[in-house]
KOLGU-26072 format. One record per residue: x, y, z of N, C-alpha, C in turn; residue number from 0; residue in three letters. Coordinates in nm, 3 decimals, padded with zeros to 5 digits, always signed. Example, Ala and Ser with C-alpha at 12.3 -4.5 7.8 and 13.67 -1.06 7.14 Angstrom:
BEGIN
[[+01.319, -00.569, +00.780], [+01.230, -00.450, +00.780], [+01.320, -00.330, +00.780], 0, "Ala"] [[+01.285, -00.225, +00.708], [+01.367, -00.106, +00.714], [+01.290, +00.003, +00.787], 1, "Ser"] 
***
This chain:
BEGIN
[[+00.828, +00.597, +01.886], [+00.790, +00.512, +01.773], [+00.805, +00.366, +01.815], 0, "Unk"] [[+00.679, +00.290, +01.804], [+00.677, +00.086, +01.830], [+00.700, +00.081, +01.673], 1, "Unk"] [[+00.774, -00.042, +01.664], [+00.737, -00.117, +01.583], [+00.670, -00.243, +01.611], 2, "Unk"] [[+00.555, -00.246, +01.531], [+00.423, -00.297, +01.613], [+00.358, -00.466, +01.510], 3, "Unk"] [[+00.371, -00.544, +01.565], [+00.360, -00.650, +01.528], [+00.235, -00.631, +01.410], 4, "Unk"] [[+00.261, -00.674, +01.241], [+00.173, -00.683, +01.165], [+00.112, -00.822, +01.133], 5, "Unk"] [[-00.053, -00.802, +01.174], [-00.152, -00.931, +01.181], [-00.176, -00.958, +01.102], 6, "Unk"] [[-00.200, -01.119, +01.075], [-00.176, -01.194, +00.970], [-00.363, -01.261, +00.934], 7, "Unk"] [[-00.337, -01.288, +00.788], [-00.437, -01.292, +00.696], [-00.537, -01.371, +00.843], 8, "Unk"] [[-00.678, -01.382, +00.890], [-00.763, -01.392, +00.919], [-00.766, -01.356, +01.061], 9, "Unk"] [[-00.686, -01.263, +01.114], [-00.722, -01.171, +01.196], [-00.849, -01.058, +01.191], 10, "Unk"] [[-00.902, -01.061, +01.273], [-01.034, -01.005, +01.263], [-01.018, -00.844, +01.234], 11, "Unk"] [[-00.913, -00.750, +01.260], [-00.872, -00.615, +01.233], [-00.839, -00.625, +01.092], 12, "Unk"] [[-00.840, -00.730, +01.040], [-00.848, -00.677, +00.886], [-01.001, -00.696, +00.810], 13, "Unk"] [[-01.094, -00.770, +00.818], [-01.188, -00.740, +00.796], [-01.340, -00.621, +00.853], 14, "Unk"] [[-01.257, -00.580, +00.965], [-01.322, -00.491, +01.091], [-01.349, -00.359, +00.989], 15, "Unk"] [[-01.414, -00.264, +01.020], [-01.471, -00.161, +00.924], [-01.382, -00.032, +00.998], 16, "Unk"] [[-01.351, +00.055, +00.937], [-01.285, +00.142, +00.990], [-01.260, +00.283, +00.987], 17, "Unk"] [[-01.238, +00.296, +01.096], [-01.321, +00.493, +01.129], [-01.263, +00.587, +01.062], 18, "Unk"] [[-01.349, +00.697, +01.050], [-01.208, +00.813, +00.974], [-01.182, +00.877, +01.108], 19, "Unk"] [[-01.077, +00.926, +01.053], [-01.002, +00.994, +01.144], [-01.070, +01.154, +01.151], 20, "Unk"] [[-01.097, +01.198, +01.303], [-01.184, +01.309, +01.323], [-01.077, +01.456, +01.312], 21, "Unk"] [[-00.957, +01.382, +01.431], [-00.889, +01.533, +01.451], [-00.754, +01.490, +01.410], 22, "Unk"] [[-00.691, +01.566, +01.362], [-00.539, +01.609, +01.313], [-00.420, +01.627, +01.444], 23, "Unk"] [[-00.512, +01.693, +01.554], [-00.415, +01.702, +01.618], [-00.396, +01.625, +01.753], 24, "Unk"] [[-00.502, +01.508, +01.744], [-00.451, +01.365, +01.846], [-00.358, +01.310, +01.851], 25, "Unk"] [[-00.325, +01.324, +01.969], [-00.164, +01.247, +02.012], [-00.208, +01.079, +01.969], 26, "Unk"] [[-00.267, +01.017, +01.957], [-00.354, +00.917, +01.894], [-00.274, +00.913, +01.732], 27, "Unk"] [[-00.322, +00.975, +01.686], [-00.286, +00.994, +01.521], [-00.177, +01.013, +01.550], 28, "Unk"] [[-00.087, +01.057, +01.605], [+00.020, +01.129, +01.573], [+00.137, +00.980, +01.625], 29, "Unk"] [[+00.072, +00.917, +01.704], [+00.141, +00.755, +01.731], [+00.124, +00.683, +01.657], 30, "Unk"] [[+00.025, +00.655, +01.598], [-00.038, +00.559, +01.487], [+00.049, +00.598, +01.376], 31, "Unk"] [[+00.110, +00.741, +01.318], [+00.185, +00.740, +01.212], [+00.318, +00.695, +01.273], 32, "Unk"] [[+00.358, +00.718, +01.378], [+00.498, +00.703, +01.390], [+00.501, +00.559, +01.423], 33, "Unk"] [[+00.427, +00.463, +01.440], [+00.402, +00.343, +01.421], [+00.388, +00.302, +01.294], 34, "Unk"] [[+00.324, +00.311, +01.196], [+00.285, +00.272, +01.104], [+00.468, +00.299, +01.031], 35, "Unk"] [[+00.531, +00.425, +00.992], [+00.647, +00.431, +00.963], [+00.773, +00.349, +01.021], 36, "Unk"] [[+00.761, +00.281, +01.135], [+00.849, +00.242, +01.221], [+00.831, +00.109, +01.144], 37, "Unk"] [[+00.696, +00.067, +01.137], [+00.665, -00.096, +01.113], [+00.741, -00.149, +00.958], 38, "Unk"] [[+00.665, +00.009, +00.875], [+00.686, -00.070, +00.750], [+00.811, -00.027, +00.692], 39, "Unk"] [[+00.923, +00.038, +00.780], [+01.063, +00.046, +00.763], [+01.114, -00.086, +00.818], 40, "Unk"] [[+01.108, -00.112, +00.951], [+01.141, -00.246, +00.990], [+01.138, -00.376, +00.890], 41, "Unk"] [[+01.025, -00.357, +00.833], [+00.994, -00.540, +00.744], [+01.035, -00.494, +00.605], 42, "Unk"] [[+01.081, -00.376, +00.589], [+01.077, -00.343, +00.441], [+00.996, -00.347, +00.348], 43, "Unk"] [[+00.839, -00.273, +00.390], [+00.759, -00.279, +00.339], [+00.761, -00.135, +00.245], 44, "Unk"] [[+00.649, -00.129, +00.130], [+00.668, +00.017, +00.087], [+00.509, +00.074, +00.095], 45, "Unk"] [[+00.419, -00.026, +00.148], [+00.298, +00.054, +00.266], [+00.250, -00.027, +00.346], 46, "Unk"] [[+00.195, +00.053, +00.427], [+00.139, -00.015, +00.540], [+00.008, +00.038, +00.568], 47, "Unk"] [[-00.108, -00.030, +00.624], [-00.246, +00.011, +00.620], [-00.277, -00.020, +00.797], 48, "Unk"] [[-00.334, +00.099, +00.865], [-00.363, +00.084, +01.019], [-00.420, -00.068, +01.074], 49, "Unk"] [[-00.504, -00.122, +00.973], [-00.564, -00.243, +00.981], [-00.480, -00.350, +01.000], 50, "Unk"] [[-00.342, -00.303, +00.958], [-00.214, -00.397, +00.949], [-00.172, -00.440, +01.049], 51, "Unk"] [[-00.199, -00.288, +01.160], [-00.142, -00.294, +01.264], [-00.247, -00.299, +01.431], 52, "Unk"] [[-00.380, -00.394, +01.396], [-00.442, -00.431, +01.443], [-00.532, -00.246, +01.456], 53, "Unk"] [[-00.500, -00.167, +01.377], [-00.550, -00.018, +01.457], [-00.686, +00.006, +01.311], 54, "Unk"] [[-00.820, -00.004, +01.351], [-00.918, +00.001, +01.311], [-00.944, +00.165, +01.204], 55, "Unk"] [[-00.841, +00.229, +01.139], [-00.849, +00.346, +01.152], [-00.850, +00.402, +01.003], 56, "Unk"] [[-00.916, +00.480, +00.949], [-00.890, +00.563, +00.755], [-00.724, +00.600, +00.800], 57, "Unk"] [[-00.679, +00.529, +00.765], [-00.520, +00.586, +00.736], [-00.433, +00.437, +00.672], 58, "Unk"] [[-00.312, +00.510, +00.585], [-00.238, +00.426, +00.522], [-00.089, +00.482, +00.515], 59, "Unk"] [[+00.030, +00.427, +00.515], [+00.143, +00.539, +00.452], [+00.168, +00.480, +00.323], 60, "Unk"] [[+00.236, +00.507, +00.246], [+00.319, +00.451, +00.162], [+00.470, +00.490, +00.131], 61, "Unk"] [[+00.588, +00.436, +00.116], [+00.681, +00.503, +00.082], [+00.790, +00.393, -00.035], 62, "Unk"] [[+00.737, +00.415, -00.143], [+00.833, +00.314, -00.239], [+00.928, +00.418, -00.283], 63, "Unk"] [[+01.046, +00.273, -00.211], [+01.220, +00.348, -00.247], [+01.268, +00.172, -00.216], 64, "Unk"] [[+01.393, +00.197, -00.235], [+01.501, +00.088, -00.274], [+01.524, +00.062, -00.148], 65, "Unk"] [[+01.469, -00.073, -00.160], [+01.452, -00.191, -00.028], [+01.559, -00.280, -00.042], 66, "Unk"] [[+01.606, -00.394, +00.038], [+01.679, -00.511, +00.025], [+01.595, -00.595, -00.104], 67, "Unk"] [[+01.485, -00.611, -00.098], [+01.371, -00.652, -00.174], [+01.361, -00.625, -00.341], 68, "Unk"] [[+01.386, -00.477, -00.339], [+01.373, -00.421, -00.493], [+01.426, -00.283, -00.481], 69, "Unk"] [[+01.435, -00.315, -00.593], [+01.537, -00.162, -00.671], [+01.431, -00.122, -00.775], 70, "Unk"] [[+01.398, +00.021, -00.732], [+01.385, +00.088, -00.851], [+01.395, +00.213, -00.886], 71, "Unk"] [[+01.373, +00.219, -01.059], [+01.442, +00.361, -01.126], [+01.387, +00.463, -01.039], 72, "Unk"] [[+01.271, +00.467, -01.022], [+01.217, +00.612, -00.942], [+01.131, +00.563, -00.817], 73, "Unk"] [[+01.192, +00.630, -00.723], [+01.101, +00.624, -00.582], [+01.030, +00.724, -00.573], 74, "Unk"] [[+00.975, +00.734, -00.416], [+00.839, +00.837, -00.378], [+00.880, +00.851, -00.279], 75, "Unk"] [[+00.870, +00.990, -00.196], [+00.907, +01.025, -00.059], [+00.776, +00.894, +00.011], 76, "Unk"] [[+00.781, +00.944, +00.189], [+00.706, +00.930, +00.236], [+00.597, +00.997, +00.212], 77, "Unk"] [[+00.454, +00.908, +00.222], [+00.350, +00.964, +00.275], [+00.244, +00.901, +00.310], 78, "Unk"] [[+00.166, +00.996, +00.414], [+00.054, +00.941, +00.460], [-00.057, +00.999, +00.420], 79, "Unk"] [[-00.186, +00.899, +00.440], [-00.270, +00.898, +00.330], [-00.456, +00.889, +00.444], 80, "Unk"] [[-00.476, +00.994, +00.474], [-00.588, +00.971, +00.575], [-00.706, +01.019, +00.545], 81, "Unk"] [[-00.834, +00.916, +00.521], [-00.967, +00.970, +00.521], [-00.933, +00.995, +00.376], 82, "Unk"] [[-00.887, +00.886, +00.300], [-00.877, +00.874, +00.109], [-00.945, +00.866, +00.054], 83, "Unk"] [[-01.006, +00.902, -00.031], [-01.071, +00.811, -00.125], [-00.996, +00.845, -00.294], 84, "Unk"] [[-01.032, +00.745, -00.364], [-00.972, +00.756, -00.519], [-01.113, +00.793, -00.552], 85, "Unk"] [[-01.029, +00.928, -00.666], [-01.103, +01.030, -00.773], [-01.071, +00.973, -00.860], 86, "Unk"] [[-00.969, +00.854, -00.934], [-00.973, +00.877, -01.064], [-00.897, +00.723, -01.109], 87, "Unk"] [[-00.980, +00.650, -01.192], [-00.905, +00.498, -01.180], [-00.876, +00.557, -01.346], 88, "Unk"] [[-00.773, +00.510, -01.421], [-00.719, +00.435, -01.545], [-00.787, +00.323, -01.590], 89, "Unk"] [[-00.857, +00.321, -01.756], [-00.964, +00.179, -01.784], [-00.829, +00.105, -01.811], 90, "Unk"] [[-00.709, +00.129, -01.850], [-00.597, +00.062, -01.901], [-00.539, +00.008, -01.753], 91, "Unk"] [[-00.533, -00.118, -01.799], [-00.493, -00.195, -01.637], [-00.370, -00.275, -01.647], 92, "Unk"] [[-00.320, -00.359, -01.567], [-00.180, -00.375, -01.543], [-00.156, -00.481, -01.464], 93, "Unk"] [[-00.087, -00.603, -01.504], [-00.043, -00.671, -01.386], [+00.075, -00.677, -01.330], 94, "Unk"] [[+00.051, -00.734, -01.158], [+00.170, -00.670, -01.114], [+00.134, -00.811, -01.014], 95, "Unk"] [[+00.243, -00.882, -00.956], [+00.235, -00.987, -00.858], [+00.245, -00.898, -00.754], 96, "Unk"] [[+00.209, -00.922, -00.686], [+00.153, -00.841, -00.559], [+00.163, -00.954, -00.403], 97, "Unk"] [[+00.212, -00.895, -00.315], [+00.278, -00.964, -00.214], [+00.204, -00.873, -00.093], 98, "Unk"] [[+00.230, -00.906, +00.041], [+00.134, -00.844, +00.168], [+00.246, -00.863, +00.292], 99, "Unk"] [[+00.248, -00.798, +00.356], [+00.284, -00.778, +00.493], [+00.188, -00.861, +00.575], 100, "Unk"] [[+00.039, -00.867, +00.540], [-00.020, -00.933, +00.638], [-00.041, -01.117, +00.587], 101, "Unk"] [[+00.072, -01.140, +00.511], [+00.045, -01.245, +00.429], [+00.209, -01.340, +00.462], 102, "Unk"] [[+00.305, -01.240, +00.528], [+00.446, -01.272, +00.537], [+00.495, -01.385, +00.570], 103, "Unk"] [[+00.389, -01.438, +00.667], [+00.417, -01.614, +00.701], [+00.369, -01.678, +00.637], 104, "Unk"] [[+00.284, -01.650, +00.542], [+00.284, -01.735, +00.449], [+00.329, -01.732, +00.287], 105, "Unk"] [[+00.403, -01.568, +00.289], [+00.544, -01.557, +00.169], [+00.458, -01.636, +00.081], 106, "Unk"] [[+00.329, -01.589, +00.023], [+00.300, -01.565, -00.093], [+00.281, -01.457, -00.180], 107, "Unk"] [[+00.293, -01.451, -00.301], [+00.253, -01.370, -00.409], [+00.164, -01.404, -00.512], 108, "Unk"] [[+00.079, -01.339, -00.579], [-00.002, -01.388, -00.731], [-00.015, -01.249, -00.741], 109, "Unk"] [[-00.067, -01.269, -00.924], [-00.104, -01.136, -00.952], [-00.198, -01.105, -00.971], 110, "Unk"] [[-00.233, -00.966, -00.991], [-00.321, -00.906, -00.923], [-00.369, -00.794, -01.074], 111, "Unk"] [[-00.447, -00.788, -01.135], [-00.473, -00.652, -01.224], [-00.541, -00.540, -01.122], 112, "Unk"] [[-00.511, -00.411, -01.204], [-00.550, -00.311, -01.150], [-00.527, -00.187, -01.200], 113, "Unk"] [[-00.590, -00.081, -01.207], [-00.623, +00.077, -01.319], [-00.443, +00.062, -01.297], 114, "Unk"] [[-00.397, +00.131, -01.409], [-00.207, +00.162, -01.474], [-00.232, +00.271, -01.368], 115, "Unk"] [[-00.279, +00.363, -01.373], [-00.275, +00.534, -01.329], [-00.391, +00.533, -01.231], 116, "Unk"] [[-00.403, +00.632, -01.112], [-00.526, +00.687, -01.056], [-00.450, +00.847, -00.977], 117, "Unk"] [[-00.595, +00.862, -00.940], [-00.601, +00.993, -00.873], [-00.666, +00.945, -00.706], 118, "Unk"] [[-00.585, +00.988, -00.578], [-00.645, +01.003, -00.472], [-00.662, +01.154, -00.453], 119, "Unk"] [[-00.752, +01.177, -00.327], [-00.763, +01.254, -00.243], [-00.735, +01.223, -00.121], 120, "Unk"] [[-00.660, +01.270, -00.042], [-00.703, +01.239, +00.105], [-00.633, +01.379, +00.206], 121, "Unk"] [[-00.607, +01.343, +00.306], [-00.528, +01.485, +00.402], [-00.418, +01.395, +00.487], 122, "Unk"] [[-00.290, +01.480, +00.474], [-00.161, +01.423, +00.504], [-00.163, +01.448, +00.657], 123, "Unk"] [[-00.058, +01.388, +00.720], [-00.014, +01.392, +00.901], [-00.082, +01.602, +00.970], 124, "Unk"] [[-00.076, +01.642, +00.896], [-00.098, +01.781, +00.876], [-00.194, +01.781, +00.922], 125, "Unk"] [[-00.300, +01.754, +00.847], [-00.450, +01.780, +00.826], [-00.484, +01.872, +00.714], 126, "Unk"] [[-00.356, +01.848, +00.584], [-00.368, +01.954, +00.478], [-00.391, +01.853, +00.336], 127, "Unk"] [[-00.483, +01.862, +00.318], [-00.549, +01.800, +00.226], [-00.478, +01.837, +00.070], 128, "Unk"] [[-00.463, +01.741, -00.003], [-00.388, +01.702, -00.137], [-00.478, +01.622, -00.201], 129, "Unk"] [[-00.423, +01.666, -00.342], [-00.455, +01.562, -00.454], [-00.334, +01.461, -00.521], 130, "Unk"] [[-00.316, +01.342, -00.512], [-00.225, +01.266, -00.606], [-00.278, +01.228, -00.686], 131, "Unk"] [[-00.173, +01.225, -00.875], [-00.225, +01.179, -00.954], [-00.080, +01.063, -01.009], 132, "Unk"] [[-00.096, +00.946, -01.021], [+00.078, +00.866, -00.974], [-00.028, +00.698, -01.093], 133, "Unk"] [[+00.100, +00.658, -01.094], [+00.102, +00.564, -01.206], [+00.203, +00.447, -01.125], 134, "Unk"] [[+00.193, +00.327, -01.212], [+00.328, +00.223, -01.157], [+00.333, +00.186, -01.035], 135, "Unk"] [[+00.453, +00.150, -00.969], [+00.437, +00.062, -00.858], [+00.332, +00.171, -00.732], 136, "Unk"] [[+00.395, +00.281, -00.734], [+00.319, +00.375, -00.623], [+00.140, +00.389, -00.621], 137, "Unk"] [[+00.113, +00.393, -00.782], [-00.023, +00.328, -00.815], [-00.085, +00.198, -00.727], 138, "Unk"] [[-00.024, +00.107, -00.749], [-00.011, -00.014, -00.698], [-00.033, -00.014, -00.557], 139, "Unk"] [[+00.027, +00.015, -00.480], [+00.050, +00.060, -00.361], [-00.112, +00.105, -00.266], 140, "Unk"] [[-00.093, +00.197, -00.351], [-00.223, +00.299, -00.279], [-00.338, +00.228, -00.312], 141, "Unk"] [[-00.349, +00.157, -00.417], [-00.483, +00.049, -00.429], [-00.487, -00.024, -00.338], 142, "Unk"] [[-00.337, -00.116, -00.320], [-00.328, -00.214, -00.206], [-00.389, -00.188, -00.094], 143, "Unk"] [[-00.325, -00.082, -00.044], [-00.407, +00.012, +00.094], [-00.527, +00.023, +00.085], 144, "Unk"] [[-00.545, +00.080, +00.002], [-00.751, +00.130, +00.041], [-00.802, +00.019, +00.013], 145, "Unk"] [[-00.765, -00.110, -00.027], [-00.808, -00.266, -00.007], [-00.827, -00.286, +00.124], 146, "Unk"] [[-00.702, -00.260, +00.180], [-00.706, -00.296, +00.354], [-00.833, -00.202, +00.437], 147, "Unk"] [[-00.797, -00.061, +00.400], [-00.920, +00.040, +00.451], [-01.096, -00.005, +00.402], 148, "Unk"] [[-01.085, -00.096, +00.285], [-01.238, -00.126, +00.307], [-01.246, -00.278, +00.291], 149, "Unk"] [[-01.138, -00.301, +00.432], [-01.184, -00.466, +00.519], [-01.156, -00.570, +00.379], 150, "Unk"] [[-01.069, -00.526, +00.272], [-01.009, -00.640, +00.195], [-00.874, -00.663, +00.220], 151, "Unk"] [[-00.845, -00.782, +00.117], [-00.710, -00.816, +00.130], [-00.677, -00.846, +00.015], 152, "Unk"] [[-00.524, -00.847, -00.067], [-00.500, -00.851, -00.238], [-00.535, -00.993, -00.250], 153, "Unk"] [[-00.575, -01.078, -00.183], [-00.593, -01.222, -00.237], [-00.712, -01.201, -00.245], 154, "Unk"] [[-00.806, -01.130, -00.218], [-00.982, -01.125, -00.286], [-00.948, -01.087, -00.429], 155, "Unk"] [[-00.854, -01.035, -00.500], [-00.860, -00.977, -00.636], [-00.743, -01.088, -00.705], 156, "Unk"] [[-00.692, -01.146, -00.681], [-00.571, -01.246, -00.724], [-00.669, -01.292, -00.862], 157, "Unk"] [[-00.610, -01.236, -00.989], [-00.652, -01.284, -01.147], [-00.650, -01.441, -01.151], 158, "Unk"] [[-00.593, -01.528, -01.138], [-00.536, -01.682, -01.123], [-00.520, -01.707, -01.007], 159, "Unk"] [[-00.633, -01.827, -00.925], [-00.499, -01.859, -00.767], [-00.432, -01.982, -00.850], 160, "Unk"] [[-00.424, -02.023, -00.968], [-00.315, -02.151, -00.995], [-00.178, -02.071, -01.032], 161, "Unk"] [[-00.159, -01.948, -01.025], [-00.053, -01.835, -01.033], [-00.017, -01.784, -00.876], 162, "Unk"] [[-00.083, -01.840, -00.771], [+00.003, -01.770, -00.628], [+00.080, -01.838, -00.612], 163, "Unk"] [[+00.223, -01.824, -00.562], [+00.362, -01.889, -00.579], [+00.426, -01.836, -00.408], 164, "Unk"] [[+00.506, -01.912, -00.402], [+00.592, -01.876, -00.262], [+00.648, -01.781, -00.327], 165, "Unk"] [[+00.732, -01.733, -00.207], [+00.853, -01.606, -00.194], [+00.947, -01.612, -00.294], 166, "Unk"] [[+01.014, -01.762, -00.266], [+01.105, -01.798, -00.340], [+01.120, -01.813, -00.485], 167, "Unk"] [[+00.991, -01.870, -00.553], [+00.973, -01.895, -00.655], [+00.930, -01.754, -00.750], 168, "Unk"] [[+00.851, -01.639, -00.645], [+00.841, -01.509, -00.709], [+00.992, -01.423, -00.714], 169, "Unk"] [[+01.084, -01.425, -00.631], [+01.197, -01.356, -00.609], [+01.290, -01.426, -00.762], 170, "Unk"] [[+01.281, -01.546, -00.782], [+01.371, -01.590, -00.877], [+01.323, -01.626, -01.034], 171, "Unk"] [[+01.196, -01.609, -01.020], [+01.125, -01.574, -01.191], [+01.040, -01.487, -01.218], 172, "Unk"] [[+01.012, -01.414, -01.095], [+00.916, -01.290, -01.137], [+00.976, -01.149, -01.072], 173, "Unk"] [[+01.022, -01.109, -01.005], [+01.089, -00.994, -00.912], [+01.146, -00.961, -01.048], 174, "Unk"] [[+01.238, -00.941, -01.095], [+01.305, -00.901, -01.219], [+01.311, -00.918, -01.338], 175, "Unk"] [[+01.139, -00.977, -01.373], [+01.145, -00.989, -01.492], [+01.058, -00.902, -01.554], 176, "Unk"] [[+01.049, -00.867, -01.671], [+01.054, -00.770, -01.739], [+00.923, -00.702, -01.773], 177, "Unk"] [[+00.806, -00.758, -01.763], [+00.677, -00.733, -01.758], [+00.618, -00.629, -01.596], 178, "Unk"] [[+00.690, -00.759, -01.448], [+00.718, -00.671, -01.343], [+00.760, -00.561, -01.327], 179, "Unk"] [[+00.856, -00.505, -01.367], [+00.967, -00.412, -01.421], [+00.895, -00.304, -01.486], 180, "Unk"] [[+00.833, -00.332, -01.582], [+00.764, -00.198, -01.637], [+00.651, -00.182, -01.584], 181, "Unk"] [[+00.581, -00.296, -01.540], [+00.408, -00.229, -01.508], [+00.434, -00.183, -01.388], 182, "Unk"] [[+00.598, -00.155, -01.270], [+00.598, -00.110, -01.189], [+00.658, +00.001, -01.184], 183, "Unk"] [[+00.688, +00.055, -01.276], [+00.782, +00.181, -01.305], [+00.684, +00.311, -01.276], 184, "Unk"] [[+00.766, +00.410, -01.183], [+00.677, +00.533, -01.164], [+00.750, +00.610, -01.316], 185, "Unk"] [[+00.631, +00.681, -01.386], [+00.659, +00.778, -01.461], [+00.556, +00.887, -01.429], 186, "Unk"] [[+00.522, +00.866, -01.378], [+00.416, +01.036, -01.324], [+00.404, +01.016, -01.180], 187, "Unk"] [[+00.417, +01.122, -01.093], [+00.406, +01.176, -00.962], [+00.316, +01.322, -00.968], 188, "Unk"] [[+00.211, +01.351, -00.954], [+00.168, +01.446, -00.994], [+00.064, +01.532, -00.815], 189, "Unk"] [[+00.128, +01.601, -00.775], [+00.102, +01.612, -00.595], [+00.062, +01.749, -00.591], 190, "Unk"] [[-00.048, +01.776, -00.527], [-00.090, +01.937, -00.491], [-00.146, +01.911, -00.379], 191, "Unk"] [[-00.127, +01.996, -00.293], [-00.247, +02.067, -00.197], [-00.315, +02.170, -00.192], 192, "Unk"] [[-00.473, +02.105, -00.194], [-00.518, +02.216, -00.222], [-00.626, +02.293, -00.109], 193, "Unk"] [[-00.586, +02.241, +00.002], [-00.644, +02.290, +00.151], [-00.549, +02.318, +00.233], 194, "Unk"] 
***
């Protein structure tokens, strides 16, 4: 496992278009996850998108749990998320300040609306295909990602840029306040495989 340097906003691997993944059982894939997990444990991220990591590729992980960063009531194991697409957006939407790994040197945040609830599809490290149906910050999350997977970044969707704020100024009036707090709360985790 590298932990592998994550490229920053106008690096060309984040707007680059990117492949699905063919086989399950490439030693290829099988580095790229243990990279991708290595990276976004290191920075304390709770996902990370291949594009992040200069790697052109349909894959994402996510894993929201209690960081130095944030605490919250309910986490999500690991998982990885390959060759996704979302089945199912929520018309009821949600804001949430929203922050980037590929944005870190420049430790901004703004917020961001986006569906409360959705449904993915995709096939895990396996090659065993699942359905998630997830709400709240983990919601959040997996949008973020498939932003990165189709060559965006959360500052193309930023509701207000007279609302993007440094690190500092989000950590000490928005991180714990109370609107954050609930529109990030998991209350449904809903996981099958059905391949």
């Amino acid at each position: 496992m590298a932990i592998k340097k994550i490229v920053q906003a106008g690096h060309p691997a984040l707007r680059k278009r990117n492949k699905r993944i063919l086989s399950f059982k490439s030693l290829k894939l099988k580095k790229l996850c243990k990279d991708l997990l290595g990276t976004m444990h290191k920075v304390s991220l709770i996902g990370i998108a291949a594009p992040q990591v200069a790697e052109n590729y349909m894959i994402f992980a996510t894993h929201p749990r209690n960081t130095k960063a944030r605490k919250l009531p309910k986490t999500d194991k690991l998982r990885f998320y390959i060759n996704p697409k979302i089945t199912f957006k929520s018309k009821r939407q949600s804001v949430i300040y929203e922050g980037c790994g590929s944005l870190a040197e420049g430790k901004l945040f703004g917020p961001v609306s986006r569906p409360e609830e959705i449904g993915v599809e995709a096939f895990d490290e396996d090659g065993k295909k699942f359905r998630l149906r997830c709400d709240g910050i983990l919601a959040r999350v997996i949008q973020h990602e498939m932003a990165h997977l189709k060559s965006g970044e959360f500052i193309d969707k930023v509701d207000d840029y007279k609302k993007i704020m440094s690190v500092e100024f989000y950590k000490k009036n928005i991180r714990n306040s109370k609107p954050q707090k609930e529109n990030s709360r998991i209350t449904k985790i809903e996981y099958r495989v059905i391949s």
